[in-house]
C-alpha positions, 0 to 999 in steps of 0.5 A, a space after each residue: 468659699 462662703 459668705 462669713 466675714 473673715 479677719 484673716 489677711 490671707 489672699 484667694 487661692 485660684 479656687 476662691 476666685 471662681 463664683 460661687 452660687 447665688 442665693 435669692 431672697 423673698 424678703 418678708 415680714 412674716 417670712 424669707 422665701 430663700 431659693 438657690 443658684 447651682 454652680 454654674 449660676 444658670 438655673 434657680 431652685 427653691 430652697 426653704 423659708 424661714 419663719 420671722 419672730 418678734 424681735 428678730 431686728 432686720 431680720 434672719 440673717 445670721 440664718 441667712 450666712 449660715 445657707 450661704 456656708 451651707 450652698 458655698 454662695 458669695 453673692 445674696 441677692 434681696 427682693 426689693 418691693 418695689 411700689 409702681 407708682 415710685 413712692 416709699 414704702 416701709 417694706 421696701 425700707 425693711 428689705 433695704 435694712 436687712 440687705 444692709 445687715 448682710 453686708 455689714 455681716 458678710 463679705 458676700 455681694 448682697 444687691 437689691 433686685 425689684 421683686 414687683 408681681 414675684 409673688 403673684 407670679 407664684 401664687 398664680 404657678 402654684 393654683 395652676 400647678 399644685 394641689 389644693 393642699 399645696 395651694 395653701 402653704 404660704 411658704 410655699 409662694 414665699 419659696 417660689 418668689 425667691 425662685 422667681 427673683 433669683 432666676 430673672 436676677 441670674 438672667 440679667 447677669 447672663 445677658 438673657 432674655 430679661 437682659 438690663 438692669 435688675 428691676 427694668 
């Protein structure tokens, strides 16, 4: 199971119908932090981070099916920079652009989920739990926001802690 667009008019086999894993986005202009859901969608992983290049349209996403082949993922979920006060914001239309490019390239799930203080949150885990080497690497915030994103989405989707709608 994977999230390439399919033409076939083949029904799911009983394998098909099981979930697959989840991949969670840190959508950027610079870069796509990616992180990764196991099997049983209970645990978060970070995953790689994909440099942007001029040009690139609404972003790396023929990558972004690739890894969802690669990891057998049928769900993307894509931070969404949400700005505190509500107004618009031309990241936030970014993000909703590519997600929309997904799911026009895909038959995976692809949801916008709140990202607010995601990468924050990483870089403050990292000072406190990296070297000075690694407090450095950008793409490394951008590998552990995706992890953070993905592990609060697969959280509200258990009904855990953070239980309520994605963003809340």
């Amino acid at each position: 199971m994977n999230c390439s667009k399919s033409s076939s008019g083949i029904t799911s086999t009983a394998s098909e119908v099981m979930l697959g894993r989840v991949l969670g986005i840190d959508f950027g202009t610079r870069r796509v932090g990616v992180a990764v859901s196991d099997p049983m969608r209970l645990l978060a992983r970070r995953l790689v981070t994909l440099d942007r290049v001029r040009g690139d349209g609404e972003g790396p996403v023929s990558e972004i099916i690739a890894l969802c082949a690669e990891h057998d993922a049928d769900t993307i979920v894509v931070g969404y920079p949400a700005r505190t006060d509500g107004r618009y914001s031309e990241t936030g239309a970014l993000a909703s652009a590519f997600a929309d490019a997904l799911r026009q390239a895909s038959d995976c799930r692809v949801e916008l989920c709140d990202e607010r203080y995601t990468s924050v949150l990483a870089s403050r885990l990292i000072i406190e739990t990296a070297s000075k080497k690694k407090r450095r690497d950008k793409s490394l915030v951008d590998r552990v926001a995706a992890e953070i994103l993905l592990q609060d989405w697969l959280d509200r989707e258990r009904g855990g802690l953070t239980a309520g709608p994605c963003g809340s």
